[in-house]
N, C-alpha and C positions, 0 to 999 in steps of 0.2 A: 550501576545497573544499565545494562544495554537498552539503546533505545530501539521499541519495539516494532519499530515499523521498517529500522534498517535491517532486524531479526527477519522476517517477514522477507525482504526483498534478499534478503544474504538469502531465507531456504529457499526461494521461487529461484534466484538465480545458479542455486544449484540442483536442479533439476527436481527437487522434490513436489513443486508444485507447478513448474511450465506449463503440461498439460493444458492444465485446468485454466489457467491466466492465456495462453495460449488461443482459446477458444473462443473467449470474449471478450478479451481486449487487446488483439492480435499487433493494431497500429502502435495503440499506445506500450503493450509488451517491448515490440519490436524497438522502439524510440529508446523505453528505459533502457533495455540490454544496449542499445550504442551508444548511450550517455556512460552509461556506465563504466564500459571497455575503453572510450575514451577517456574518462579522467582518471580512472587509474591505470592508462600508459603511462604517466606521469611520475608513479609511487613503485618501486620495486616490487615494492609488501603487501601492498594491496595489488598488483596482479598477479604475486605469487598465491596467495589468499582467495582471490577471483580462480586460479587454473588448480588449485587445491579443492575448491571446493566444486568444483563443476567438472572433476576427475571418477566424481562418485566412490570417491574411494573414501567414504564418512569413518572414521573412529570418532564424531561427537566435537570434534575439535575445529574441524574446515568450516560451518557454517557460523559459531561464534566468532570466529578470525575473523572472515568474509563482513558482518555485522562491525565488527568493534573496526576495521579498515573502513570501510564504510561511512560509517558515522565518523571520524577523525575526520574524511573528506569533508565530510557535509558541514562539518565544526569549523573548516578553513574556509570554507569557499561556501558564502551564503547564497549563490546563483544555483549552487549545483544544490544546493540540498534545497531551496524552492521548487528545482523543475523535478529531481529525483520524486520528491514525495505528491506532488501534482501528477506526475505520470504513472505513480503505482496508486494513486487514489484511482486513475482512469481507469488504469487495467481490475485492478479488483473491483471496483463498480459494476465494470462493461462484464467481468467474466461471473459475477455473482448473478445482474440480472438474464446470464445468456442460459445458467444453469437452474435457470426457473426461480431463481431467490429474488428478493423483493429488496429494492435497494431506495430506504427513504433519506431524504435530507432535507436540512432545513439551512438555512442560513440569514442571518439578520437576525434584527429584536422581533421577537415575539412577544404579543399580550396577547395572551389568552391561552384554550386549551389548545394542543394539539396532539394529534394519535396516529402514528405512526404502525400500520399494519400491512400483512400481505393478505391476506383473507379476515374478512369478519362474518360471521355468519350469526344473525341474529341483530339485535340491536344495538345504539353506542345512544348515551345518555349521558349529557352535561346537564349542570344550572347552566342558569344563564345568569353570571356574574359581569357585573356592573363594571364596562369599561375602563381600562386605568386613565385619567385625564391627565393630557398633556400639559 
């Protein structure tokens, strides 16, 4: 099963979603797209697959190519599939909250409740459960 985030960065890098990543996360967009074009000058197949897919000439086939190239990089080279998947978390962060969407994270341990909203209108109601002791 293709992994879904090299899916994702294979349809943006072939123009089905630039736009939109284009808008709000313009730096970080830009950064991916030269990461990108540079590691696969390296691979035949994967910048035939990179100029196939960014030909717009889609029969359904160029963007899983583009993905499954993709991810074979990322499976070689642990540098690039760190910074690959760091600068499309930016760019879709940056262009989800440019396009009015609410972008929460958390990271670390959490105890306790937490709620994760863009609007809430009216009230939000916990107990108030007993610490976890360390």
């Amino acid at each position: 099963m293709a992994d879904p985030i090299m899916t994702a960065i294979a349809v943006a890098l072939a123009g089905k979603a630039t736009e939109a990543l284009a808008v709000g996360g313009r730096a970080a967009w830009s950064a991916l797209v030269q990461l990108v074009r540079a590691r696969v000058a390296d691979s035949p197949e994967a910048t035939e697959a990179l100029a196939a897919a960014a030909s717009g000439a889609d029969d359904g086939a160029e963007v899983p190519r583009l993905a499954r190239q993709l991810e074979a990089l990322a499976g070689t080279d642990p540098v690039f599939s760190a910074e690959i998947r760091r600068l499309w978390a930016q760019a879709s962060t940056a262009a989800s909250a440019d396009r009015g969407g609410v972008v929460n994270q958390i990271s670390g341990t959490v105890h306790g409740t937490v709620v994760q909203a863009g609007e809430i209108h009216g009230g939000i109601r916990f107990d108030n459960p007993t610490p976890p002791r360390d």
